[in-house]
Biopython code that builds the backbone (N, CA, C, O; Angstrom):
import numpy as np
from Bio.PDB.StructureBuilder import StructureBuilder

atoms = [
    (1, "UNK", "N", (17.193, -4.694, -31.823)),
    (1, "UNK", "CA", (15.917, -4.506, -32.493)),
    (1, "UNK", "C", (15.132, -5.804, -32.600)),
    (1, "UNK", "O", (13.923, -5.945, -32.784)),
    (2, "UNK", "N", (15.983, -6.628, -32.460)),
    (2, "UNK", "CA", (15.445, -8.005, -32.635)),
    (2, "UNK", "C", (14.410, -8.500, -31.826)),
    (2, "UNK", "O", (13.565, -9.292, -32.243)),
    (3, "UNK", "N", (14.476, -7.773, -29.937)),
    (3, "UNK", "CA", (13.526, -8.503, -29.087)),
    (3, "UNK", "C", (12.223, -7.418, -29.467)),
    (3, "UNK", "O", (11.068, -7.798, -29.271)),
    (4, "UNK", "N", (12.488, -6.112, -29.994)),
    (4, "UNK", "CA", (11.492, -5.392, -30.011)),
    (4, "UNK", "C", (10.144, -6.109, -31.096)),
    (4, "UNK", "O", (8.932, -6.147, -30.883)),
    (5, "UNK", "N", (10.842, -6.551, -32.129)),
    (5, "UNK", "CA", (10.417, -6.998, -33.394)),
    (5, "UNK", "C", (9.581, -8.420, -32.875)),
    (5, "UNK", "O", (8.526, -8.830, -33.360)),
    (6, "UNK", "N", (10.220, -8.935, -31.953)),
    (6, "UNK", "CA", (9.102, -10.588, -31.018)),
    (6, "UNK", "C", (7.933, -9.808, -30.668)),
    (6, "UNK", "O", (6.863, -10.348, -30.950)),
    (7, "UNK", "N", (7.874, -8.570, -30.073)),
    (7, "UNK", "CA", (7.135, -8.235, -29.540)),
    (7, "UNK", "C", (6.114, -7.154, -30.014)),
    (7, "UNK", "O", (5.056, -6.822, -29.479)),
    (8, "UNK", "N", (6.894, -6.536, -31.527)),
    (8, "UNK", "CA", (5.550, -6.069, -32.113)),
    (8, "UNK", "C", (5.632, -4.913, -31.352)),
    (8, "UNK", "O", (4.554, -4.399, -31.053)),
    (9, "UNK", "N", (6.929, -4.236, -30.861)),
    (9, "UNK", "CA", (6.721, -3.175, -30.591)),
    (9, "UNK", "C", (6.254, -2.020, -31.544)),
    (9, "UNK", "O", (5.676, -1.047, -31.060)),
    (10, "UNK", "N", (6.484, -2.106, -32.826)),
    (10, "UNK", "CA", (6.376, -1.236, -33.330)),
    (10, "UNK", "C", (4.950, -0.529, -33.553)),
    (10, "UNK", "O", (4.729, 0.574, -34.053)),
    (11, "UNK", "N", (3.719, -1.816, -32.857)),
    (11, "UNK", "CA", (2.268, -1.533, -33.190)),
    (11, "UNK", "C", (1.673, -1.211, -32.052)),
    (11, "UNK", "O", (0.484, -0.906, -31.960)),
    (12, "UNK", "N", (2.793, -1.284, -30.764)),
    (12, "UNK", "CA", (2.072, -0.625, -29.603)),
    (12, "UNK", "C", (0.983, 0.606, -29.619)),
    (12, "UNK", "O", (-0.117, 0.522, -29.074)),
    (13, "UNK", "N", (1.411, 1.651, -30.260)),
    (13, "UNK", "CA", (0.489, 3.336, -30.044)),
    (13, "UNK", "C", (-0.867, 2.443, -30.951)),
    (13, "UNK", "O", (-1.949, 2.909, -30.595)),
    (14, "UNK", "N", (-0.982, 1.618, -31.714)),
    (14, "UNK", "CA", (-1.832, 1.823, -32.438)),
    (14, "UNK", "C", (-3.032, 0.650, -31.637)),
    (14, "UNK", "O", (-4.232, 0.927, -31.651)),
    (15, "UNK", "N", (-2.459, -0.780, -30.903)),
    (15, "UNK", "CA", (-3.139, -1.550, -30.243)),
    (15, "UNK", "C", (-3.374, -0.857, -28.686)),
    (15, "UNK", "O", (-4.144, -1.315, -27.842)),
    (16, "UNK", "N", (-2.535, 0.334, -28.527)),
    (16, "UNK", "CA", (-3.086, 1.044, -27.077)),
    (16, "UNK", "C", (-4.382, 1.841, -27.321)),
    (16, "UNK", "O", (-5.367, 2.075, -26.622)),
    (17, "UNK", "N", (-4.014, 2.171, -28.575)),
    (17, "UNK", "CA", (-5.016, 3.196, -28.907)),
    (17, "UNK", "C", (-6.446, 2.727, -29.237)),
    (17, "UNK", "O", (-7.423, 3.477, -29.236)),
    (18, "UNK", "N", (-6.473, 1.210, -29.563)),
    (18, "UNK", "CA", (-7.776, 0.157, -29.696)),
    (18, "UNK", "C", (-8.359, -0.158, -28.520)),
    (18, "UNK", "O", (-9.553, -0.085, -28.229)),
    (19, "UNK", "N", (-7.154, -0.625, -27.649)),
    (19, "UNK", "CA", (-7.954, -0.685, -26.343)),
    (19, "UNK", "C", (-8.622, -0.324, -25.819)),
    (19, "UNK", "O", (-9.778, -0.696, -25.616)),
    (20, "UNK", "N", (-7.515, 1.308, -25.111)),
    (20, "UNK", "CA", (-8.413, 2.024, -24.681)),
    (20, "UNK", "C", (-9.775, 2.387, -25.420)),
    (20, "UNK", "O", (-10.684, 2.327, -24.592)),
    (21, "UNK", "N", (-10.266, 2.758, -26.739)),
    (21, "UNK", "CA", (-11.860, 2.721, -27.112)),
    (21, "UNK", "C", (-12.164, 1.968, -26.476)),
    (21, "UNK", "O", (-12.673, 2.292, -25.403)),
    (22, "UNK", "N", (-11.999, 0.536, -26.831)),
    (22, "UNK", "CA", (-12.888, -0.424, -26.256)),
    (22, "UNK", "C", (-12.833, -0.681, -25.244)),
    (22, "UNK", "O", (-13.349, -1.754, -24.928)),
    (23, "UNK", "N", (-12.078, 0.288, -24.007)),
    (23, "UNK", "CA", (-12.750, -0.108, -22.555)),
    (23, "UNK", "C", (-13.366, 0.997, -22.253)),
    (23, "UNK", "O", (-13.552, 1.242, -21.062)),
    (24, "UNK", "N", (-13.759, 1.788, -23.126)),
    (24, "UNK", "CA", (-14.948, 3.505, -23.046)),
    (24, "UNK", "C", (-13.807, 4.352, -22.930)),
    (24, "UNK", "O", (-14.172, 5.358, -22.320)),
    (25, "UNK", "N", (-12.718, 4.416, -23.197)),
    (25, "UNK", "CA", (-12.097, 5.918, -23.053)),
    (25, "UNK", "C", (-12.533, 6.793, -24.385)),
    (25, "UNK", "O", (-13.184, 6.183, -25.234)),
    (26, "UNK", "N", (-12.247, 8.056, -24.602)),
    (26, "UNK", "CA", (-12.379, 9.074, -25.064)),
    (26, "UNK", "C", (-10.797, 9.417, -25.963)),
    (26, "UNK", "O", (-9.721, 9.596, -25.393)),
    (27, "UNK", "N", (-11.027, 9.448, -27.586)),
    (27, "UNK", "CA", (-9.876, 10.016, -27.505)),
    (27, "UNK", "C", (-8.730, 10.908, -27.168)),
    (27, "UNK", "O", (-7.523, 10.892, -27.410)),
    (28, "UNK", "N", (-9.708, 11.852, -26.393)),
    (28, "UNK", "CA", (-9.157, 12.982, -25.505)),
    (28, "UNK", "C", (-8.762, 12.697, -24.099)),
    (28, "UNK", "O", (-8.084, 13.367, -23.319)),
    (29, "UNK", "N", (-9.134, 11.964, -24.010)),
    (29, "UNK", "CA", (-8.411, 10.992, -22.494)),
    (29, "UNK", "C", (-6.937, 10.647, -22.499)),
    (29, "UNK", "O", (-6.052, 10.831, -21.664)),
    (30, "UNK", "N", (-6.948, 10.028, -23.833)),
    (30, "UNK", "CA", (-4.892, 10.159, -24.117)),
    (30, "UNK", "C", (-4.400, 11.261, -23.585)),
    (30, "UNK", "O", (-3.513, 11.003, -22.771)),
    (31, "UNK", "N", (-4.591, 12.245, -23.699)),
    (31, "UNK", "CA", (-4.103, 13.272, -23.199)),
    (31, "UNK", "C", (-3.766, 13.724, -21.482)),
    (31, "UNK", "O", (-2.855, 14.410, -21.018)),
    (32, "UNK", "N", (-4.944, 13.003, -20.794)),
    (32, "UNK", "CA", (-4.974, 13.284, -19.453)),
    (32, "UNK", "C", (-3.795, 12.433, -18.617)),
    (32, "UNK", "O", (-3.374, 11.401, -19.138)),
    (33, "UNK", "N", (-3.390, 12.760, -17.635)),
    (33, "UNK", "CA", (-2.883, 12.680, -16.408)),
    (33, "UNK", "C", (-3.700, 11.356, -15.748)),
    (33, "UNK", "O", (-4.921, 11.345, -15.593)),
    (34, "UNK", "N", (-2.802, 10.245, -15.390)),
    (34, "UNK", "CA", (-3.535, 9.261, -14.680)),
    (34, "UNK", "C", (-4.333, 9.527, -13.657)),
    (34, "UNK", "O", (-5.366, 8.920, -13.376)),
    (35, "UNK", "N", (-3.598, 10.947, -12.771)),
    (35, "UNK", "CA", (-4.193, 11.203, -11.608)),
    (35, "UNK", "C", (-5.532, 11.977, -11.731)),
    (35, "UNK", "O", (-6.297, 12.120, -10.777)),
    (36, "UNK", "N", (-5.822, 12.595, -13.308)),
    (36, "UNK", "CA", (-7.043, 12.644, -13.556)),
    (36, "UNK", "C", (-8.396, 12.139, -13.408)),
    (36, "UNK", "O", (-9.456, 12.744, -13.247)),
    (37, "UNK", "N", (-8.011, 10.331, -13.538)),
    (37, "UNK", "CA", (-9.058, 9.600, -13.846)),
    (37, "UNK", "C", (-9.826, 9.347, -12.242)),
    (37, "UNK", "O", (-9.477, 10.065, -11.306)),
    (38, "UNK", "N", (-10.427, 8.733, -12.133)),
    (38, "UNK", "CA", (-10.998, 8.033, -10.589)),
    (38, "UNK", "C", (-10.748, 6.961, -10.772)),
    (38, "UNK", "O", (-10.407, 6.337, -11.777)),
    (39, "UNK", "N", (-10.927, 6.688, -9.702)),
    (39, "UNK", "CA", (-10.771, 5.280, -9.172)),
    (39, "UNK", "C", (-10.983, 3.960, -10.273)),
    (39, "UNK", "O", (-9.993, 3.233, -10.351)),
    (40, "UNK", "N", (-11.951, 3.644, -10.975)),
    (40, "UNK", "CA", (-12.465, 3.033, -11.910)),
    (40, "UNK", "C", (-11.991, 2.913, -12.917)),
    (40, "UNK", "O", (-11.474, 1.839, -13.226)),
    (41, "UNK", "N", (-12.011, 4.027, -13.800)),
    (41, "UNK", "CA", (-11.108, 4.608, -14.870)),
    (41, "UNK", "C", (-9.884, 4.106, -14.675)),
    (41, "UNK", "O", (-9.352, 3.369, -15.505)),
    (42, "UNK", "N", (-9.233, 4.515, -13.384)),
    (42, "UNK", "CA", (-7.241, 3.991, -12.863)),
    (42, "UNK", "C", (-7.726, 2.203, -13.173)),
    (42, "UNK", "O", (-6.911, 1.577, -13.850)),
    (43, "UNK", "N", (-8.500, 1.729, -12.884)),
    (43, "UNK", "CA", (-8.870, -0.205, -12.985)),
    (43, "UNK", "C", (-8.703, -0.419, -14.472)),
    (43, "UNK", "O", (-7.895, -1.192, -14.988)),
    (44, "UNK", "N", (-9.655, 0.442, -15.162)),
    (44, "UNK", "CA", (-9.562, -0.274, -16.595)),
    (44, "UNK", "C", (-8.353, 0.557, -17.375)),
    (44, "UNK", "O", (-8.257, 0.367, -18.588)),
    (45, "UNK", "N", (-7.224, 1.671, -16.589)),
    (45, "UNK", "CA", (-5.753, 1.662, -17.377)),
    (45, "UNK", "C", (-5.268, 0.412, -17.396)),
    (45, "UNK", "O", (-4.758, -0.284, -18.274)),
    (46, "UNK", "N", (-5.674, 0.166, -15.577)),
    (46, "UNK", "CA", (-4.464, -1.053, -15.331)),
    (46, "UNK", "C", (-4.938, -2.360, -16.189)),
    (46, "UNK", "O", (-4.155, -3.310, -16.217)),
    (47, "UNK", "N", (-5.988, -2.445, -16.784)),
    (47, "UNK", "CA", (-6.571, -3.508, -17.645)),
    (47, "UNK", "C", (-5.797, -3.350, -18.965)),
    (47, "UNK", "O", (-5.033, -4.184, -19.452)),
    (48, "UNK", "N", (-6.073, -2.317, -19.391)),
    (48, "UNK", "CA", (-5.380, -1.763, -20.261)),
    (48, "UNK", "C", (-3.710, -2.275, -20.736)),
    (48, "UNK", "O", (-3.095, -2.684, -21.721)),
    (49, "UNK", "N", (-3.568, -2.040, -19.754)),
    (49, "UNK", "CA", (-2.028, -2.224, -19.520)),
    (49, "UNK", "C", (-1.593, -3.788, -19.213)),
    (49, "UNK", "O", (-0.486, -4.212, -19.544)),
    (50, "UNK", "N", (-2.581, -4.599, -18.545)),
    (50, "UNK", "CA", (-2.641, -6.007, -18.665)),
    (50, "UNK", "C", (-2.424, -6.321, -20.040)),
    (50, "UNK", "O", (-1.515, -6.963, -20.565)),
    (51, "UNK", "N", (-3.650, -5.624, -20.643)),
    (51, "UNK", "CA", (-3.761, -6.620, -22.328)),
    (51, "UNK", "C", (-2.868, -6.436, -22.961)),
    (51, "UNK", "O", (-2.441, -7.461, -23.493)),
    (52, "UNK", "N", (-2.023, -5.020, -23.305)),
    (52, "UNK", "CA", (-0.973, -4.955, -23.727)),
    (52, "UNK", "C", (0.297, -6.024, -24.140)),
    (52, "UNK", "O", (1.024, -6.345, -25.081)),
    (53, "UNK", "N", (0.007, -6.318, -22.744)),
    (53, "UNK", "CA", (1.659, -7.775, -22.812)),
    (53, "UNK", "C", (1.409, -8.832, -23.151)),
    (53, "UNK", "O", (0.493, -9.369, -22.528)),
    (54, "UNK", "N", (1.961, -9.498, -24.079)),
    (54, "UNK", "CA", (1.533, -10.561, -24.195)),
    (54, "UNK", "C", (1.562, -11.758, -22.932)),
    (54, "UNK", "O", (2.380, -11.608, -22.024)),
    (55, "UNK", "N", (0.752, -12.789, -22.926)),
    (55, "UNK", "CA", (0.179, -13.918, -21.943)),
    (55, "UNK", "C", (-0.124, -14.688, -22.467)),
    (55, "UNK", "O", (-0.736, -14.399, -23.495)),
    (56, "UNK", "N", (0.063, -16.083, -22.177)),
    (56, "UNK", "CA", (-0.663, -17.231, -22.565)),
    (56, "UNK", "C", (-2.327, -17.290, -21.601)),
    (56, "UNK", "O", (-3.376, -17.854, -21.912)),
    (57, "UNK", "N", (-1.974, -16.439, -20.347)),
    (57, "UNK", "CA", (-3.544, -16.637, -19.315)),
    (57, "UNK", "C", (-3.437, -15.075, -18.750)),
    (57, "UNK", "O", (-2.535, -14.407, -18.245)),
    (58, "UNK", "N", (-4.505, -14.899, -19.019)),
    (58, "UNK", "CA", (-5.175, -13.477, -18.108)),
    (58, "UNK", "C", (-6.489, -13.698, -17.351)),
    (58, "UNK", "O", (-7.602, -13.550, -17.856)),
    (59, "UNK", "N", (-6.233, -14.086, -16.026)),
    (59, "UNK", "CA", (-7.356, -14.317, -14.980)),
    (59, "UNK", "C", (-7.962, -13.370, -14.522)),
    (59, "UNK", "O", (-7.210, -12.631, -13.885)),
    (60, "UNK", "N", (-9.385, -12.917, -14.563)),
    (60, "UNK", "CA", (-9.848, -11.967, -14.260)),
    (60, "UNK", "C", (-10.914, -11.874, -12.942)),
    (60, "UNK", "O", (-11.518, -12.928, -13.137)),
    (61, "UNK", "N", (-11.395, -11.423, -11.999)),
    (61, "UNK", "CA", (-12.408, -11.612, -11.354)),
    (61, "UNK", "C", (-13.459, -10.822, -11.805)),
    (61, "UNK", "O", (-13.216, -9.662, -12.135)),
    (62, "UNK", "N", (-14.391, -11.187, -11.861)),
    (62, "UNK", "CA", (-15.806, -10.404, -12.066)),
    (62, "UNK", "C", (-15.504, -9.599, -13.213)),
    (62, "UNK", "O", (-15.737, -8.397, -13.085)),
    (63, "UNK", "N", (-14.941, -10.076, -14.529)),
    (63, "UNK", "CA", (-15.130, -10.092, -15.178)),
    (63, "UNK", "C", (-16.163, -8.596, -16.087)),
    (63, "UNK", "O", (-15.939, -7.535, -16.668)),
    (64, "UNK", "N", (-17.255, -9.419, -15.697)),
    (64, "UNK", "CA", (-18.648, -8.180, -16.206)),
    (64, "UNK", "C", (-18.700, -7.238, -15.474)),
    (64, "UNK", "O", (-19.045, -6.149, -15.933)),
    (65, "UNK", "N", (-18.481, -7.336, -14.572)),
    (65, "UNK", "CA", (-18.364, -6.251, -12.832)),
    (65, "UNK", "C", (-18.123, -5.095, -13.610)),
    (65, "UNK", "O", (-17.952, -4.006, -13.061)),
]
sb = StructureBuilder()
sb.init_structure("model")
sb.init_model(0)
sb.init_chain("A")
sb.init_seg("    ")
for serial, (resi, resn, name, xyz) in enumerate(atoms, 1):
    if name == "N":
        sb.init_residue(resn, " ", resi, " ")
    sb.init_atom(name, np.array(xyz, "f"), 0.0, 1.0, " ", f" {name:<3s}", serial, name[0])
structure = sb.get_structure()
């Protein structure tokens, strides 16, 4: 329990659930199937899923794009 506790697992559902708002998902989007989304949508999971882990550096290209 100990490495979970470094890592703050326990606040995952609730910092996934921040994210995604703030990269435009829908709370009803939790629900969907990755293979749901398009192309775009699949970019900002995988963003998603970047921010999640912790990093000392997250390099991004185009950024605003």
């Amino acid at each position: 329990h100990g490495e979970l506790d470094i890592h703050e697992a326990w606040s995952a559902p609730r910092r996934a659930e921040t994210l995604l708002r703030g990269l435009g998902f829908a709370d009803s989007d939790a629900e969907r199937p990755v293979s749901a989304f398009s192309g775009g949508w699949r970019i900002r999971l995988n963003l998603a899923q970047a921010l999640m882990r912790p990093s000392d550096l997250l390099l991004l290209d185009e950024p605003t794009n």
